[in-house]
KOLDODREN-396934 format. One record per residue (C-alpha): x, y, z. Coordinates in steps of 0.05 Angstrom, whole numbers, plus 5000, padded with zeros to 4 digits. Layout:
N
XYZ;...
END
This chain:
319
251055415061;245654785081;252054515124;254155045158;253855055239;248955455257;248455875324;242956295361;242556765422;235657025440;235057555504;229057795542;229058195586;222558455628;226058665686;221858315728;220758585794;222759325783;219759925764;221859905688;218159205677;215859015607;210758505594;212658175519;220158035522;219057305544;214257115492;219357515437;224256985462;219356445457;216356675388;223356705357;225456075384;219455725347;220856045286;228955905288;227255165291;223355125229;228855495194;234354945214;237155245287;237354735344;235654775407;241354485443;245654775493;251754805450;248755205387;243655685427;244156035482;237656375510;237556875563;231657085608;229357355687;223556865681;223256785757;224956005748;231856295723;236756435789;240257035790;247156765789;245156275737;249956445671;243656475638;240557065676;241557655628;246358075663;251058495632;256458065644;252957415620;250657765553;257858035541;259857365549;253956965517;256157385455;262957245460;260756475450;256356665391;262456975344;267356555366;267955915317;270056055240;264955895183;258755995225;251156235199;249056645267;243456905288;241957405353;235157675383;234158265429;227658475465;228858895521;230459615540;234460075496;237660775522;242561265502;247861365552;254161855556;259761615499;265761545545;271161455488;268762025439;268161685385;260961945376;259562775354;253262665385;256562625452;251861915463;251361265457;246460785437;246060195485;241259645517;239659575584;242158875623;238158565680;243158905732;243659625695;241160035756;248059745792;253159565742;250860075678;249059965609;252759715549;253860155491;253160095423;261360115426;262459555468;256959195420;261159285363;267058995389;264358405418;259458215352;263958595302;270658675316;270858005357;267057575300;270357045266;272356895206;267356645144;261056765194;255457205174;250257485235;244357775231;240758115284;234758315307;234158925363;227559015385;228559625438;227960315432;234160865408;236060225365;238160475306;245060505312;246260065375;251159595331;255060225301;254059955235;256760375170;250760305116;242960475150;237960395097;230160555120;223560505080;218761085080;211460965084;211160835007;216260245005;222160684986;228260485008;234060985024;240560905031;243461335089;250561225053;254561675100;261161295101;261561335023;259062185022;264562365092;269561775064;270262184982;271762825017;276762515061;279862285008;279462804960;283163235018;288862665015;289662644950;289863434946;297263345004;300462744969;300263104909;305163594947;304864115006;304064754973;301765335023;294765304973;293764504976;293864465045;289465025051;285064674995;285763995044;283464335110;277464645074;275663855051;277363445122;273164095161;267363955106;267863175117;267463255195;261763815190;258263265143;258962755198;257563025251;250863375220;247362735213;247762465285;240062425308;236562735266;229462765246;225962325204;226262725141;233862875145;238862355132;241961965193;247761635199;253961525241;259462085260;266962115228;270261685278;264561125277;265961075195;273861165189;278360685200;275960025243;267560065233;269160235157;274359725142;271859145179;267758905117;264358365154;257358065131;253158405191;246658545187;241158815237;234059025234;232559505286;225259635316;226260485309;231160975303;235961225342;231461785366;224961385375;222060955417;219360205406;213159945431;210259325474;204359035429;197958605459;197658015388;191557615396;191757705468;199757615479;204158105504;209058125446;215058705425;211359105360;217658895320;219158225345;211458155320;211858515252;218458145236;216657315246;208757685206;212757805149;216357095147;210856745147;208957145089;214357125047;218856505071;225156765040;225257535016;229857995000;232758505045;228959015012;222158655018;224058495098;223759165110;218459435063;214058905094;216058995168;214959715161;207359595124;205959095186;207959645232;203860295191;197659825184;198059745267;199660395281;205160355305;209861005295;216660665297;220860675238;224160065227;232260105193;236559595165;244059635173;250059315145;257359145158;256759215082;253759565022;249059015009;244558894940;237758974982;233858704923;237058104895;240157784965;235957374997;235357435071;239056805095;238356595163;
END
């Protein structure tokens, strides 16, 4: 694992200028940059790519974070085979119309480029594809999304979440919606009688009431992802994806002031609980980022998804 090529792309975003402008999105870059050099990750051109509006960036500069240039910076993360990578975003988050209905919710997760009020926003669909679907073989990714409505902005199948006690649950959706699907398929191969079909309808209309139910929802019902997010392509992908997310889907995620320093709340609370623990498990990660935030005040929930149904105690968090 010690020689494997490892790759980073930090964004921040604080729409400089404008009438949306954030304050802590340059330092997050910053903060995370530090931090990804003491764990191994150069800082050279060809393995990280960072993306800003500092005004010393120009606007046609590749490295100004429009949506084109982060479609395309991501592209270059996922591309190489046998890769550790690593991606950080601090900007904006929204929820914008889902165009392709693959969402019951009839929305989208998405974060907000430099150029959004011209060329739109890019959903947690497109996401997938281009850090999922697009991701090469033998590389694992982790990700950290520090922007509001982030819960699902990845369209990942497993979302596990602490409560205020350190317990973690598993919002296991794909496995509850998946066992009725295929308890209805297994009820028509075993032959179309007028009854078994009947028998299957009543099973694929409970799976896609199941579904569709959970799509942002409040904090003491289970959320996950819709039918068509889990069948088929998100389900099957089985790639080692993982992302912490600064809130759910339905919340909002909050600028902090650290010692003075304009700083995202779960950029902060994140890099706090490395330093405390230099290499937890998944399941401390989140208990601990979730303490940092309840002990600031913060009323954010952080989540933790997965491309897979990951052991949160016993794997360590590698980055």
């Amino acid at each position: 694992m010690s020689n494997r090529r490892k790759k980073s792309l930090l964004i921040g975003i604080n729409y400089v200028g404008s009438g949306h402008e954030l304050r802590g999105c340059h330092s997050d870059v910053d903060n995370m940059a530090e931090f990804l050099s003491y764990r191994g990750y150069t800082n050279n051109r060809r393995d990280r790519v960072i993306l800003t509006d500092r005004p010393e960036v120009p606007y046609d500069s590749a490295y100004y974070p429009t949506g084109h240039n982060i479609l395309a910076a991501m592209d270059w993360l996922v591309s190489e085979p046998g890769c550790t990578l690593f991606l950080h975003y601090s900007g904006h988050g929204g929820q914008i119309q889902d165009v392709d209905g693959n969402n019951s919710s009839g929305m989208d997760d998405s974060i907000v480029p430099s150029d959004f009020e011209s060329r739109g926003q890019i959903s947690s669909t497109l996401l997938h594809e281009h850090l999922v679907t697009y991701m090469a073989r033998e590389c694992t990714l982790f990700i950290i999304m520090d922007c509001c409505h982030s819960g699902s902005a990845v369209e990942l199948p497993f979302v596990y979440r602490s409560d205020s006690d350190g317990q973690i649950s598993l919002m296991d959706n794909l496995k509850a919606g998946a066992r009725l699907v295929g308890e209805a398929q297994g009820i028509i191969s075993g032959g179309f009688s007028y009854r078994k079909v009947g028998e299957a309808q009543e099973l694929l209309a409970g799976a896609s009431s199941f579904f569709k139910g959970l799509r942002h929802m409040g904090e003491q019902e289970e959320e996950g992802l819709a039918e068509g997010e889990f069948a088929g392509q998100y389900g099957s992908e089985q790639k080692m994806v993982t992302m912490f997310s600064g809130c759910r889907d339905d919340q909002t995620s909050a600028d902090a002031s650290i010692q003075g320093e304009a700083t995202g709340a779960m950029t902060w609370a994140f890099l706090e609980t490395m330093k405390r623990a230099e290499n937890p498990s998944y399941a401390e990660t989140l208990q601990l980022t979730r303490r940092m935030l309840d002990e600031s005040r913060y009323t954010q929930i952080p989540q933790l998804s997965s491309g897979l149904d990951i052991d949160l105690d016993h794997l360590t968090l590698v980055l």
